[in-house]
MARNUKOL-71092 format. One record per atom (N, C-alpha, C, CB): x, y, z. Coordinates in steps of 0.05 Angstrom, whole numbers, plus 5000, padded with zeros to 4 digits. Atoms other than C-alpha are relative to their C-alpha. Glycine has a CB too. Layout:
N
XYZ ...
//
This chain:
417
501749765000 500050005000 501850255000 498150005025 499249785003 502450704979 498750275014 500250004977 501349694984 501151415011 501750234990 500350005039 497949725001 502752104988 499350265015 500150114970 500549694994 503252795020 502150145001 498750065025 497849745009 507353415008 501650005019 499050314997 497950064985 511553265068 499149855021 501350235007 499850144984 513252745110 501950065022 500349824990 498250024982 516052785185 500549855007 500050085015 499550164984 519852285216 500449955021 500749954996 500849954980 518552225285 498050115009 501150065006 503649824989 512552475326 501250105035 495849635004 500549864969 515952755391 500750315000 502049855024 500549685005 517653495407 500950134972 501650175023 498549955017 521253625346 498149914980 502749885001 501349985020 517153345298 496150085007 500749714985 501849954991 510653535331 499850334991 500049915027 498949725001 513754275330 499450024974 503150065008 499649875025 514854325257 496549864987 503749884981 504349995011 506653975247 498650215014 497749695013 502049794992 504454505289 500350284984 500250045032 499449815019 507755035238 499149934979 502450074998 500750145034 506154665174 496950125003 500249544993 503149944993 498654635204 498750254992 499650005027 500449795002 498755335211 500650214977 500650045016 499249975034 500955435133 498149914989 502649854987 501950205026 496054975110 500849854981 498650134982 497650245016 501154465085 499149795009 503550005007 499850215005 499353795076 502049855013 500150014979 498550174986 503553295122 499049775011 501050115015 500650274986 504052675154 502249955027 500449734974 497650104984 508352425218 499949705009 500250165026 500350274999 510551785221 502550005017 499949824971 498149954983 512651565282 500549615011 498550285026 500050344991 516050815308 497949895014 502349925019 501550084973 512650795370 497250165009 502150065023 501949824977 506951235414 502450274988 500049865048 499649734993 507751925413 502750015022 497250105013 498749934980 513752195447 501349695013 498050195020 499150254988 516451445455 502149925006 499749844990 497650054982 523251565481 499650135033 502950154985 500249964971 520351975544 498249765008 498750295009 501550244984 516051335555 501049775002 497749934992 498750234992 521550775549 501850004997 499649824993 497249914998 527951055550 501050225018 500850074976 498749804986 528451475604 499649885030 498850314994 500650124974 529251375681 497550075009 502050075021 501849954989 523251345727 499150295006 500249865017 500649814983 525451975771 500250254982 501750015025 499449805029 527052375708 498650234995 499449864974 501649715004 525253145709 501950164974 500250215036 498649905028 527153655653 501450125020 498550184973 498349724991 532454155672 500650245000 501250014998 501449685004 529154725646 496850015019 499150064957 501650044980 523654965688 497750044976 500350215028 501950125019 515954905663 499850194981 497349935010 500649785024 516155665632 501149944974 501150275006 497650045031 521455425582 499049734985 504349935010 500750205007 517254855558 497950134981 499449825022 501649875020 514755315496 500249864981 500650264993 500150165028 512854975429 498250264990 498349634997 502449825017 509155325370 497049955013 499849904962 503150054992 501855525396 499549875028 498649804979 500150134964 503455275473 501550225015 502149655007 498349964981 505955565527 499149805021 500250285007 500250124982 505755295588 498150155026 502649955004 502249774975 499255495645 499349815018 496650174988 500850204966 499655075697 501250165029 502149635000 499149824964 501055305777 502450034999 499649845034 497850054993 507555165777 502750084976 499749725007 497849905016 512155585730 502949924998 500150235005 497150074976 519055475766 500549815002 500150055027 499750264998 517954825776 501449754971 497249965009 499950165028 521054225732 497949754999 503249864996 501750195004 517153755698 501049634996 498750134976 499050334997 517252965711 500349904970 497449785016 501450155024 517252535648 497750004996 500249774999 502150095007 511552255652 497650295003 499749715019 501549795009 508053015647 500950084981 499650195014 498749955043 512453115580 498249824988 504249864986 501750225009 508552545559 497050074989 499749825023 502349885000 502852835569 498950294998 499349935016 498949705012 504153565552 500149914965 503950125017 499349985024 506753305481 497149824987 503249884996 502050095007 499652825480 498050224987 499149875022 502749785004 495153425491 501150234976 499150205035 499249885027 499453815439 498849944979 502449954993 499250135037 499153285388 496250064997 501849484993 503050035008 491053325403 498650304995 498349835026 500949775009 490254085401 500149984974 501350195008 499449895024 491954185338 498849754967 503650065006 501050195017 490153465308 502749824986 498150174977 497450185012 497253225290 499449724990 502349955023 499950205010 496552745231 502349785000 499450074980 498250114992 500652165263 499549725004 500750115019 500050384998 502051465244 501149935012 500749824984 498150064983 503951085296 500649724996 499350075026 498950245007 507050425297 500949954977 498749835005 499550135022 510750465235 502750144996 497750024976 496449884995 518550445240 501150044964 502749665023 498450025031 522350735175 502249804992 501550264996 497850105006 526150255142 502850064980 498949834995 497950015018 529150545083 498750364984 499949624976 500849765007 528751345054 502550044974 499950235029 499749915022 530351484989 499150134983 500349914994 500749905017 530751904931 498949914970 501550135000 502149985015 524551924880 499450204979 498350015016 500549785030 521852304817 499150185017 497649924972 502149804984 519952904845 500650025034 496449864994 499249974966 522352774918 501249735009 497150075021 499250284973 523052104976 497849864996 500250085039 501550224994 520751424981 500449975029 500749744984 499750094975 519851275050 498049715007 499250275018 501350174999 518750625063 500349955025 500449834984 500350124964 515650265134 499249774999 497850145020 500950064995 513749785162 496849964994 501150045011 503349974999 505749965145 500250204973 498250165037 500449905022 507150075071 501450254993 497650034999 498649805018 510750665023 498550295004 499849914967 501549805000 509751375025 501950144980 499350135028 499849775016 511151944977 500350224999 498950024992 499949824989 513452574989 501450184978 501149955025 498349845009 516253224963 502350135017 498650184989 498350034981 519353365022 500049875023 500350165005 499750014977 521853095088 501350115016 500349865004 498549924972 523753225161 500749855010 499050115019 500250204984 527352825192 500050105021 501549824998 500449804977 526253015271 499549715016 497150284998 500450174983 528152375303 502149955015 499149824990 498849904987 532052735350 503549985001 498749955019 497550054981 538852735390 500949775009 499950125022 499150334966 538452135447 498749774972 496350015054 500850315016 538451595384 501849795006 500050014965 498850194992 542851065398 502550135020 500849834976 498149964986 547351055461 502649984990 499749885017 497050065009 554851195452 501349815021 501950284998 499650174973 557850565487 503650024991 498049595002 496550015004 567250735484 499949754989 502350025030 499350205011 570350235444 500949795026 502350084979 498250174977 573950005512 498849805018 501250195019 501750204982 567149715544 500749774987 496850045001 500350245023 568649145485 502349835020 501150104960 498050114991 574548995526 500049955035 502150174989 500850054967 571248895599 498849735000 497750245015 501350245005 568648255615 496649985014 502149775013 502149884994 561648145614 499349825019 498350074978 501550054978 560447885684 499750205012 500649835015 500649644990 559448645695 498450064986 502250244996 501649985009 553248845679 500850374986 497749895021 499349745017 554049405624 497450114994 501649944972 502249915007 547949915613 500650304990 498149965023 500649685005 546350595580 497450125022 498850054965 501449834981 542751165615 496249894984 501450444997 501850105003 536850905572 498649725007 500350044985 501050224993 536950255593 498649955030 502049844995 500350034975 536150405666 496750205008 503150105014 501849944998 529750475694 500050165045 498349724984 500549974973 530550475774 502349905011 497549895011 498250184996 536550245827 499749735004 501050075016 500450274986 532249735850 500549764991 497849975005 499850285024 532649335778 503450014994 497750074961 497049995003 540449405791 501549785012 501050235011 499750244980 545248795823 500850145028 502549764989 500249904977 546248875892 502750185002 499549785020 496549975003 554649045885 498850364988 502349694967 499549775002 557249755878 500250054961 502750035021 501149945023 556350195815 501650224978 497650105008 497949805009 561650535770 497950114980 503249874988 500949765020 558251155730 502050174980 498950215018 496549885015 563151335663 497550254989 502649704964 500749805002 560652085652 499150075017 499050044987 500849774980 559252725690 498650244984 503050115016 501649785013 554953085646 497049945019 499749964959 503250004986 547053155674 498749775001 497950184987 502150284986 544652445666 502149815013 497949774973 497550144992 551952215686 499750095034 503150124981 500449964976 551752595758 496749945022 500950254997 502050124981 544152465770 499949755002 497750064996 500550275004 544351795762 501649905023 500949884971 497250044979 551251725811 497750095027 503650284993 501449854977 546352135863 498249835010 498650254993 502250224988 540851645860 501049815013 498249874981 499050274993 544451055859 501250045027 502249884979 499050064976 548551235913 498450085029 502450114998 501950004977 541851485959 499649725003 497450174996 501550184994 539550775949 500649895020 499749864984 498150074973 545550555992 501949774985 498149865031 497750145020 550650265941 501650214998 499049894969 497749875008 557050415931 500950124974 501549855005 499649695035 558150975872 502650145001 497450365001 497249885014 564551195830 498350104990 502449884985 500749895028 563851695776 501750134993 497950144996 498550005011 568751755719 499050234983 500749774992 501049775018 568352445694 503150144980 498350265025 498149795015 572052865642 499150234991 501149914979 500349655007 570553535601 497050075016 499750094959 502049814995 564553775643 499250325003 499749935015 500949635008 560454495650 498549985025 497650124965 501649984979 558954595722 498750315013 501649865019 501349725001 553655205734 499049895033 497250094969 501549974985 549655325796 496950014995 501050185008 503249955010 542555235794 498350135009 498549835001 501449734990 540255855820 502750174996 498550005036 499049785002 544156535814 499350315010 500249984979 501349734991 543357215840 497449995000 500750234984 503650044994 535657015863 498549834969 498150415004 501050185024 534056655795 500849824987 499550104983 499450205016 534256025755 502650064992 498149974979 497249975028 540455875713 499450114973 501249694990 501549975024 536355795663 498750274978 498049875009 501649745009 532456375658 502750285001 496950065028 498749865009 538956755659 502149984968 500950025022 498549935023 541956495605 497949984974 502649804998 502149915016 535956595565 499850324998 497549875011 499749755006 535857325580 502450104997 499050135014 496649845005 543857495576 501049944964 503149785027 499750025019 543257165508 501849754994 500550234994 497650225000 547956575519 498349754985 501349905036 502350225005 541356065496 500550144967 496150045020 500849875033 540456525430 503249984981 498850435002 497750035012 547956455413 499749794974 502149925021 500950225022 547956195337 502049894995 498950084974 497950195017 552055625302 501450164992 499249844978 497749875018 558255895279 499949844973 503249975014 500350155027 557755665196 502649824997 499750214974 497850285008 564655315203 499949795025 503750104996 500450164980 563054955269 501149764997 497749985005 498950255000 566154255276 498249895005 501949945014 502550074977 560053815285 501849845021 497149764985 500050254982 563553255322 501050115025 501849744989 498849884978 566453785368 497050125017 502450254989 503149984987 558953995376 498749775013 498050064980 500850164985 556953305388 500749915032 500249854986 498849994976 561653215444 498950225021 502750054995 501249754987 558553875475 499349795031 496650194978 501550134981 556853605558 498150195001 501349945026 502449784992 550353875576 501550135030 496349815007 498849944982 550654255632 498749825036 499950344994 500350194975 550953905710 497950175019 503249945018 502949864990 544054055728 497949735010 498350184969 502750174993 537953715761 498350175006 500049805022 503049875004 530353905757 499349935030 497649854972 501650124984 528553805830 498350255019 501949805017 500249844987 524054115883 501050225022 499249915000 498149794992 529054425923 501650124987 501249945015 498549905020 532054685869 503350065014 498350274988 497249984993 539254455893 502250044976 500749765016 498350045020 545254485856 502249684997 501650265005 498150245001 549453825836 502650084989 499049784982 497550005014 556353715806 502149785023 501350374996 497750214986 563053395829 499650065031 503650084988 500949874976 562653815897 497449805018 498750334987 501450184987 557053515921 500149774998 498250034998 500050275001 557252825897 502349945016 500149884973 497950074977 563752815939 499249895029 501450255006 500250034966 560553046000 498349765005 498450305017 501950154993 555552605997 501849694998 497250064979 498550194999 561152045989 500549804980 499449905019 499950115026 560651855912 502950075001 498050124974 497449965011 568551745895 499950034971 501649775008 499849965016 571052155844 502649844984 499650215004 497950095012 574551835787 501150194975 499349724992 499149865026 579252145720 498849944977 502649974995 500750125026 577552005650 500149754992 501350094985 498250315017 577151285627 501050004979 498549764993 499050035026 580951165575 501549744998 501650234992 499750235015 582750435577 498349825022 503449914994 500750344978 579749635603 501349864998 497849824999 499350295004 581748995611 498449755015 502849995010 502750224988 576348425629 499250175029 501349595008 501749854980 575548725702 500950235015 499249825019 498549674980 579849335711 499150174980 504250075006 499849685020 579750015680 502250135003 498050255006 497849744994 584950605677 497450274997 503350044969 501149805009 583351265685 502550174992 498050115019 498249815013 587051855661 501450185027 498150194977 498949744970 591852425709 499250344992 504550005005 500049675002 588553055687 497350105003 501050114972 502749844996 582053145723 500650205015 497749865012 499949784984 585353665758 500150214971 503050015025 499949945024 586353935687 497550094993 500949824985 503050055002 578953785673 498650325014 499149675021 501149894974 577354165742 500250324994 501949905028 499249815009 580254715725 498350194986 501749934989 502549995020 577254785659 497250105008 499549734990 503849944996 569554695687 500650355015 497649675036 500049804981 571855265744 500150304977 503049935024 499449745018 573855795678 497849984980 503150014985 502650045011 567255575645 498050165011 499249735002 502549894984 563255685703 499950305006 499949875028 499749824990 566056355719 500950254971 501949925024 500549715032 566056705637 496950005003 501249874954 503249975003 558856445641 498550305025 498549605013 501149854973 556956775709 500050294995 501949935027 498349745008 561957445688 497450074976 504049944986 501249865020 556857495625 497049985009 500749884972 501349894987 551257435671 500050205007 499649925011 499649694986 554158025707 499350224984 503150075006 499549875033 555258365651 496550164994 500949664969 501949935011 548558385628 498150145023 499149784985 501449934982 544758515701 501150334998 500449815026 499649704999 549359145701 499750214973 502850035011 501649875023 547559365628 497650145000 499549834985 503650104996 540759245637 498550185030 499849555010 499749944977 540959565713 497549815007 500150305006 502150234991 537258985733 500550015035 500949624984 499650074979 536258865810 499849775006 499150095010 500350264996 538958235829 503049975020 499649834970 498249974978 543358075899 502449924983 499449835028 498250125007 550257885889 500149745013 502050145002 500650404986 551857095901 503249984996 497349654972 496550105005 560257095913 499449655013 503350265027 500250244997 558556405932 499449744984 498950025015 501450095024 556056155862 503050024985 497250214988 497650025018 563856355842 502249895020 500950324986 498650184989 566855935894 499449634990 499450085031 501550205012 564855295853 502149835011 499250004967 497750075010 569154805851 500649765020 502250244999 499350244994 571654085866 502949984989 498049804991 497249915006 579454085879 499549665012 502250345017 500550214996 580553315865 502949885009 498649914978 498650084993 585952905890 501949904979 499049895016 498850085035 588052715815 499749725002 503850084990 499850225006 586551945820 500249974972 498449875010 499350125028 589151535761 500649745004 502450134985 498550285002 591750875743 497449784990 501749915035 501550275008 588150225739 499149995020 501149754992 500650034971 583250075796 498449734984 498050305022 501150375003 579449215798 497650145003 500949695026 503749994994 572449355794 499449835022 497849864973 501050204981 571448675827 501050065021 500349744995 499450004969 575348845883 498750245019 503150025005 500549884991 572649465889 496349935010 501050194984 502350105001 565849135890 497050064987 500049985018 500949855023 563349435823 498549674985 503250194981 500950185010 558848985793 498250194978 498849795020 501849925029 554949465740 501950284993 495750095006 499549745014 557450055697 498350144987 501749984983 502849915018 552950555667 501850184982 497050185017 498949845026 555450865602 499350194992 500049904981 500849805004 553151555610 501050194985 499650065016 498050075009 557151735557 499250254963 500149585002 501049945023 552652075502 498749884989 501150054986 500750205025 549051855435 500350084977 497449924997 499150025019 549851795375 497650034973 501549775005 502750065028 544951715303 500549914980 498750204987 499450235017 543951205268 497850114972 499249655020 501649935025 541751395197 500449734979 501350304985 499150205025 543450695162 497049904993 502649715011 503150075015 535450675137 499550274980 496949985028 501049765013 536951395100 502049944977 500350325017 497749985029 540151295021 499650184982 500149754982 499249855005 540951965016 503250195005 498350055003 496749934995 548952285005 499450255021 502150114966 500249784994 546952765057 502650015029 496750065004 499549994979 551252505114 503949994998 498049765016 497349845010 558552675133 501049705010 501550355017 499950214992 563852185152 500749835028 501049964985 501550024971 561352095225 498549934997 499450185016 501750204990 555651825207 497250284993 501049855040 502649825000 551252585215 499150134976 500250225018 501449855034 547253005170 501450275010 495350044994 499249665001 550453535142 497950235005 500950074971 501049895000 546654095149 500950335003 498849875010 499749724994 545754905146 497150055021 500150204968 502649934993 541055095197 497249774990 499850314987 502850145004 536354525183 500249894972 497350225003 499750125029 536954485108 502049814997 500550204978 496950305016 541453895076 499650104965 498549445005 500549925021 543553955015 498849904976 501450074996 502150145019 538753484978 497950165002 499149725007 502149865000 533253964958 497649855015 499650064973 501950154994 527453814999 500049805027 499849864977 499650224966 530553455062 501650215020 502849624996 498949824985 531653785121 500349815021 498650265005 499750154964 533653605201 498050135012 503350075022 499749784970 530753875269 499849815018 497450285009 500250194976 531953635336 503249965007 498149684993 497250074989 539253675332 501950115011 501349944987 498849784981 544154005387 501050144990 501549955017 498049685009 546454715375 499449954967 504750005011 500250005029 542854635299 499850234986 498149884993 500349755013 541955355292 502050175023 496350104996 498749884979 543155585369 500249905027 499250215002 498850144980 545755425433 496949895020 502550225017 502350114993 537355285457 499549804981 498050185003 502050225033 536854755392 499749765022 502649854958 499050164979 538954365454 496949905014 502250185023 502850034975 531554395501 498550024975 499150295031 503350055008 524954315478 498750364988 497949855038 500649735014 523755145476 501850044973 500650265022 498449945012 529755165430 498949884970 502449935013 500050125033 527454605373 497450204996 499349594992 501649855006 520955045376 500950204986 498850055018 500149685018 523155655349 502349944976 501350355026 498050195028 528255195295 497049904985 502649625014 501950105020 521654945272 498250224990 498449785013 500949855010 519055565265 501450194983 499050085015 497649995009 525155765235 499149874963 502449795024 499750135026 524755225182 497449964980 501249745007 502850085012 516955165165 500250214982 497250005020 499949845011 517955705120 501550014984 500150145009 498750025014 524055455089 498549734981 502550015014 501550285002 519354775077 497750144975 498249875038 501849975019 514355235042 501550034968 498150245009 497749945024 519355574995 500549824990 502550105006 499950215013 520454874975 498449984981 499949835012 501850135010 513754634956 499150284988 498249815019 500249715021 512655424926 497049965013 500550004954 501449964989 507855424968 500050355012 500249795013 499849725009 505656254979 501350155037 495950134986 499349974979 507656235055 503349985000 498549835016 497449985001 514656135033 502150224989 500449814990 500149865012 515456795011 501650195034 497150024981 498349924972 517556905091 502249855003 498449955028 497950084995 522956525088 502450184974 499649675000 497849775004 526657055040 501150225020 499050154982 
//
């Protein structure tokens, strides 16, 4: 069975939801075809306790904001879920579900996209099937032995479904340190093997992080056109958690709380690891991160003559580590799981179009590729340093719905000059 419409999205969660709620509002013809449910990596790829790290105001899409009690507050998963449901039903989002792409190619006139649930036809696509696509697992896990239970941050759901033995965590980016936090409330023993991190405070002179670097402009910062992607991919988020006390995490705390810090891995052998000697190096680093960011907070409060206290305690950051290195035994240490918090990656081997570099990603300018007619969204820092959150692919999709008409010469594309 065949199907045509003037553009096809691939995926159905914020990202491709985003650019149907702009099309919609063009009066463009689309379809979204999505593997799973709606939004089906916040419903089986993420942990239980799992909050965003932007608070609920910053949870803007085209035609939403956010009006619930609780502005300030972050949101659980399982209310993304249901936030991106009642989206997809405002508006009517035409969305096939259960039907995984197998194979996308070029056609007379445009893409074959073939599924699972029959062929479709298109003049253009989107693909918008995000960021968090396949976990990055180091070459070096290949070389651990597997009576160590090996997992990604997706695979893990709770500590409880963990073995009883202590818990080495390789990353210190935001799902790398919350994860170390939980595990080690449960009452297991927790390492965590960090390297290039970005440690902020999660409050500042009386307000969010967030919401400052949304107004100082640091969020709106665009793609530089020669950018390195793979130096972008690498990007850590920053060492944040969404909770009701709106505390701050990072190395610092996970200390006090008695998580041992480890250096960089960079080698295995069936049940040891090495780490590296330059997390003081590392340390460093985060500390001259945290304190240009903060300085261009300043910056802007005194521009602006904003009233907002000073916080010299927000520029005392900092975890001064002892430099461990070498090789440490898992088993002796009484490490029985690793979690490979570590990044991801995207797997495009169902797309046979030359659009991708040789990493594996889609080239792209701002969204376009250079096959007429195929574009991205959903991918970090794709335009600007928000392509990252959920407010950010919003205003990329509003961005690009315009470049989408201009395609199809459609009369709404007449804004994208």
């Amino acid at each position: 069975m065949s199907f045509r419409s003037d553009v096809v999205i691939i995926g159905a969660g914020q990202a491709g939801l985003a650019i149907s709620r702009c099309l919609t509002g063009l009066g463009i013809d689309h379809v979204l075809i999505e593997r799973g449910r709606v939004g089906e990596r916040w419903r089986s790829e993420r942990w239980d306790s799992l909050r965003l790290l932007t608070p609920n105001w910053m949870s803007r899409l085209p035609g939403h904001l956010y009006s619930g009690d609780d502005p300030n507050g972050f949101m659980h998963c399982r209310d993304v879920i249901r936030m991106l449901e009642d989206y997809r039903h405002a508006f009517a989002a035409p969305v096939m579900t259960g039907a995984r792409v197998r194979q996308l190619c070029e056609s007379a006139g445009g893409y074959r996209i073939a599924t699972d649930r029959g062929e479709w036809f298109a003049r253009t696509v989107v693909i918008a099937t995000g960021a968090c696509d396949k976990p990055f697992i180091p070459a070096i896990a290949n070389c651990m032995t597997d009576r160590i239970l090996h997992l990604a941050p997706s695979d893990y759901k709770n500590a409880d479904h963990l073995p009883k033995g202590g818990v080495l965590v390789v990353g210190a980016s935001a799902s790398g340190i919350q994860l170390a936090e939980e595990i080690h409330r449960s009452g297991r023993k927790v390492a965590i093997s960090t390297g290039r991190h970005v440690s902020v405070p999660r409050s500042y002179r009386g307000r969010d992080i967030t919401e400052w670097l949304d107004l100082c402009g640091f969020l709106s910062d665009p793609r530089r056109p020669d950018a390195d992607p793979q130096q972008i991919a690498r990007q850590p988020s920053l060492q944040l958690i969404g909770s009701d006390d709106r505390r701050s995490i990072g190395l610092s705390e996970l200390s006090q709380q008695g998580i041992r810090i480890l250096g960089r891995a960079i080698n295995a052998e069936d049940r040891h690891m090495q780490f590296a000697a330059d997390l003081d190096t590392e340390c460093a680093a985060a500390r001259e991160r945290r304190h240009r960011l903060l300085a261009r907070i300043d910056a802007h409060v005194a521009d602006n003559t904003i009233e907002a206290p000073e916080d010299p305690a927000a520029w005392e950051c900092g975890y001064v580590p002892d430099n461990p290195a070498g090789w440490l035994d898992l088993k002796a240490e009484g490490i029985e799981t690793v979690i490979w918090a570590t990044g991801y990656r995207r797997d495009y081997s169902w797309m046979q179009v030359p659009v991708l570099d040789r990493h594996g990603e889609i080239e792209n300018t701002f969204g376009a590729t250079a096959a007429p007619g195929l574009f991205a969204l959903g991918l970090p820092f794709m335009r600007r340093r928000a392509s990252t959150f959920i407010d950010g692919v919003g205003r990329d999709a509003e961005y690009l719905a315009p470049l989408i008409a201009k395609q199809l010469n459609h009369p709404a594309g007449s804004l994208a000059a």
